[in-house]
C-alpha positions as CSV (number, residue, x, y, z in Angstrom):
1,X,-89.2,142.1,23.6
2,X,-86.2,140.1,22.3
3,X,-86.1,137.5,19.8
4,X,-83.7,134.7,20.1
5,X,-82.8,131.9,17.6
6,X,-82.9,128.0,18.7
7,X,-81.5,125.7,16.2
8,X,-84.6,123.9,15.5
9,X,-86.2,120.5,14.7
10,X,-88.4,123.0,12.1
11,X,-91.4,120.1,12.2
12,X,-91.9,120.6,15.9
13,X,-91.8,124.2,15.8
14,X,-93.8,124.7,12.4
15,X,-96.9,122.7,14.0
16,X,-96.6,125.6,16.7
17,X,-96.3,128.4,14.4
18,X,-99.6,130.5,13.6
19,X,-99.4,131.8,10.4
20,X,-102.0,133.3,8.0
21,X,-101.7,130.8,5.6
22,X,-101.8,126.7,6.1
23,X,-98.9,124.7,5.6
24,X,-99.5,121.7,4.2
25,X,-98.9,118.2,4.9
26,X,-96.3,117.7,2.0
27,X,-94.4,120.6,3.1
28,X,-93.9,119.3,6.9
29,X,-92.2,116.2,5.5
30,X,-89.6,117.7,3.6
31,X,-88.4,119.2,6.8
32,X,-88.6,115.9,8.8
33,X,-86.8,114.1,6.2
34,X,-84.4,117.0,5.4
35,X,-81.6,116.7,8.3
36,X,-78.6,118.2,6.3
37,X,-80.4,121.3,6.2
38,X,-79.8,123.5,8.8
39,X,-83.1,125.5,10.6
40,X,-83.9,127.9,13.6
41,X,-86.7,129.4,15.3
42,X,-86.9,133.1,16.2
43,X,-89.0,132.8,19.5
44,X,-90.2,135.7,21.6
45,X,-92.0,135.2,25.1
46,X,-91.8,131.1,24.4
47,X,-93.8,132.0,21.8
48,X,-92.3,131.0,17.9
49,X,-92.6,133.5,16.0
50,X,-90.8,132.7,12.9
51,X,-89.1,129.7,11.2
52,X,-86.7,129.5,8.6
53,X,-83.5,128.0,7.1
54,X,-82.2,126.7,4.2
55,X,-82.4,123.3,2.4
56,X,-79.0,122.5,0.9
57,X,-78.9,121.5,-2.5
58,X,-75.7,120.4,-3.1
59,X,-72.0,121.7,-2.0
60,X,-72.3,125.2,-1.9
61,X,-75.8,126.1,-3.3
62,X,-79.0,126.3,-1.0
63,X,-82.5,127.3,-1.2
64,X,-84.2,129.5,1.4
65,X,-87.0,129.6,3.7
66,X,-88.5,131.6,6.5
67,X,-92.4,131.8,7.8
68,X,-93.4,134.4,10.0
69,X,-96.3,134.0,12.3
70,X,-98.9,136.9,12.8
71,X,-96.7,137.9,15.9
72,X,-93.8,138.5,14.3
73,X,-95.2,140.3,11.8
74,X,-96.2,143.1,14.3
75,X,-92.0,143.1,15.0
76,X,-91.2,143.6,11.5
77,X,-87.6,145.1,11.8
78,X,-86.4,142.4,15.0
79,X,-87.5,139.9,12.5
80,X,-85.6,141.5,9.5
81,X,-82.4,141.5,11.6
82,X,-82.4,138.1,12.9
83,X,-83.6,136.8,9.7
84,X,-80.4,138.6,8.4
85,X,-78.2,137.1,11.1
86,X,-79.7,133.6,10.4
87,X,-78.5,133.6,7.1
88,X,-75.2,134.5,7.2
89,X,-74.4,132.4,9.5
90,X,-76.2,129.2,7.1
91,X,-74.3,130.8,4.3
92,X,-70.6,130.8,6.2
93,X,-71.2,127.5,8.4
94,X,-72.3,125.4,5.8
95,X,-69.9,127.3,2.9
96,X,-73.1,128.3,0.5
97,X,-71.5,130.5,-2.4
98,X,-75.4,130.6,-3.4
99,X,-78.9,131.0,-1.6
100,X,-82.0,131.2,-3.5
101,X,-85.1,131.7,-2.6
102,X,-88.8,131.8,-4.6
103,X,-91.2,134.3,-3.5
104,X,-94.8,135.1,-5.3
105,X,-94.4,137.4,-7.3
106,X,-97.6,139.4,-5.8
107,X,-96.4,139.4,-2.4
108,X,-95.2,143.1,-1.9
109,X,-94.0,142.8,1.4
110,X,-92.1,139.6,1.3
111,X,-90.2,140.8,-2.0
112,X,-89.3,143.9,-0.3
113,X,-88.0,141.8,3.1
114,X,-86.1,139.6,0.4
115,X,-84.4,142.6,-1.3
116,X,-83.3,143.8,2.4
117,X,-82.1,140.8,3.1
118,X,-79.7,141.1,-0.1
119,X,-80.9,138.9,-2.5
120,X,-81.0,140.0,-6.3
121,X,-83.6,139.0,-8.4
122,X,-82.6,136.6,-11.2
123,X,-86.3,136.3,-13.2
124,X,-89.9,135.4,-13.1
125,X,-91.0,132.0,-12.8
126,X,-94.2,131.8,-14.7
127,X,-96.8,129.9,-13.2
128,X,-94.7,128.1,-10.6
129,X,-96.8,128.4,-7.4
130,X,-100.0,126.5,-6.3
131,X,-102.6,127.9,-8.1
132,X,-100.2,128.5,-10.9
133,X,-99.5,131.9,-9.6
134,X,-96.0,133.6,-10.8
135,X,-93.1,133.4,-8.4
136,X,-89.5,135.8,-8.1
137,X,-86.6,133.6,-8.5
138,X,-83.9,135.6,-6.1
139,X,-80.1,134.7,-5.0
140,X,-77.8,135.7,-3.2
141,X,-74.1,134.9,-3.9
142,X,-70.8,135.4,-2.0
């Protein structure tokens, strides 16, 4: 199998996505309203099997995102490295000296993948989430 990235219109893509968890309504929007913010889709067998990108903030700072469907997470290390390859090229193309991501904080697996991926953790974000559940505040700078 091989994974290849599409720049994406993440809306389109995220409705085909099937992930564990729902995403909800509110969510969606920011990425049809969002077009300075780049995105791509890692897609295997036409089949997505993760999203992700990075919602600019400002000049040089952006915050990052990536869902992974239930098939991709069966291809954990071809995920990993495109993951990896999708962000450096978000953090040289759009000239990000800062991307920072939030993951919950009980999520062993996705705080692990974020570590691999380089980022550093900066603090805990006391009930942040929905639900009020703590989140990891990462970053990585160059």
């Amino acid at each position: 199998y091989t994974l290849s990235l599409h720049d994406a219109l993440p809306i389109f893509h995220i409705d085909k996505i099937k992930t564990p968890f729902e995403i909800g309504q509110s969510y969606k929007d920011v990425f049809i309203n969002d077009a300075s913010s780049p995105s791509y889709a890692g897609v295997v067998n036409d089949e997505v099997v993760a999203v992700g990108g990075a919602s600019v903030m400002w000049d040089g700072v952006g915050e990052a995102w990536y869902m992974v469907s239930q098939e991709g997470l069966l291809r954990p290390y071809m995920i990993a490295k495109y993951a990896g390859i999708m962000l450096d090229h978000i953090q040289e193309d759009f000239h990000l000296h800062r991307l920072q991501a939030s993951v919950r904080g009980q999520d062993k697996i996705a705080n692990r993948f974020v570590k691999w991926l380089g980022f550093k953790e900066e603090g805990v974000m006391e009930r942040y989430g929905p639900n009020k559940a703590d989140y990891i505040r990462y970053a990585r700078l160059v």
